[in-house]
C-alpha positions as CSV (number, residue, x, y, z in Angstrom):
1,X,-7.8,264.7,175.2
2,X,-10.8,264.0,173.6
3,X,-13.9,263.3,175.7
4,X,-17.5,262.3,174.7
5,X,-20.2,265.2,175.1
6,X,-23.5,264.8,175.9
7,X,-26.7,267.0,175.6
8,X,-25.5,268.0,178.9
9,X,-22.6,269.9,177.3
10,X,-24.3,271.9,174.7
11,X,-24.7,275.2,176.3
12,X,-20.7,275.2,176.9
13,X,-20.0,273.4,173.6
14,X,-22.4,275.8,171.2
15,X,-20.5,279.0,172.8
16,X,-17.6,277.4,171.7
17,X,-18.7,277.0,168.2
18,X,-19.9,280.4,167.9
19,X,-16.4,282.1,169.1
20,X,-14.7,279.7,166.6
21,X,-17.1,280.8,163.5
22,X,-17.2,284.2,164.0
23,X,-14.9,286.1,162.2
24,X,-16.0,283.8,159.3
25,X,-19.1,284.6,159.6
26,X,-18.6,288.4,159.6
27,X,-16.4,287.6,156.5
28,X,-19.3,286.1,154.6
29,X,-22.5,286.7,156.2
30,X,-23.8,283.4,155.3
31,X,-27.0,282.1,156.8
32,X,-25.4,278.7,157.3
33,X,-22.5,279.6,159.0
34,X,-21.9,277.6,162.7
35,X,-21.3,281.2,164.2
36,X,-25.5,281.7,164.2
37,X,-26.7,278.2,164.7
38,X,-29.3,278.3,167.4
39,X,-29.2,276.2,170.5
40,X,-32.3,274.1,169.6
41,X,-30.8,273.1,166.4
42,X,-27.5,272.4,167.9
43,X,-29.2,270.1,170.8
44,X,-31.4,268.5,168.3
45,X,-28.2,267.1,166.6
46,X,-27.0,265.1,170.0
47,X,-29.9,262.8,169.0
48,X,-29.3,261.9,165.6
49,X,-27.7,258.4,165.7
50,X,-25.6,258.7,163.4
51,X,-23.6,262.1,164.7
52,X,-21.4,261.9,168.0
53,X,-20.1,264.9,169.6
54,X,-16.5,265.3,171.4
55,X,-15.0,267.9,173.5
56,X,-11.0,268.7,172.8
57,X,-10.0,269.3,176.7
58,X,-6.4,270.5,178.0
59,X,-5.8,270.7,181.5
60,X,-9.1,270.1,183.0
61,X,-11.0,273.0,179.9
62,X,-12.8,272.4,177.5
63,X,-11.3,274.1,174.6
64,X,-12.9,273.1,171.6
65,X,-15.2,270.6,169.8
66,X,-15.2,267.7,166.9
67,X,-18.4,266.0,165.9
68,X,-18.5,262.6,163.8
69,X,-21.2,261.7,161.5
70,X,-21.6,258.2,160.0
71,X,-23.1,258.3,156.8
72,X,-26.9,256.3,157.3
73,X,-26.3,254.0,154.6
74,X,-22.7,253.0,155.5
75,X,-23.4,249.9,157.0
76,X,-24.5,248.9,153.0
77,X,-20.2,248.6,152.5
């Protein structure tokens, strides 16, 4: 089930991200990889209006995460 996050979330939510990115990361050592994003730039996203975050939960966990951006101009068709 699919369930809106909020800021609230984030701790639980960037964790998440970081187990999911990690064997990527050591792959490719990229400094853009989720794996390393800090908390501060992960909150900061919950208030961009255009980007909505959900959390995948199965039987009462959350066990994962999707986030949806809106591109700014695509209210111009």
């Amino acid at each position: 089930m699919l369930v809106k996050a909020d800021l609230s979330n984030a701790e639980e939510l960037l964790a998440i991200q970081h187990r999911a990115f990690a064997a990527l990361y050591e792959t490719y050592q990229d400094q853009y990889n989720p794996a390393i994003e800090t908390m501060d730039y992960f909150q900061s996203r919950f208030a961009r209006p255009n980007c909505t975050y959900y959390k995948i939960v199965e039987e009462g966990h959350t066990v994962g995460l999707v986030r949806t951006t809106v591109a700014e101009d695509a209210d111009q068709g």
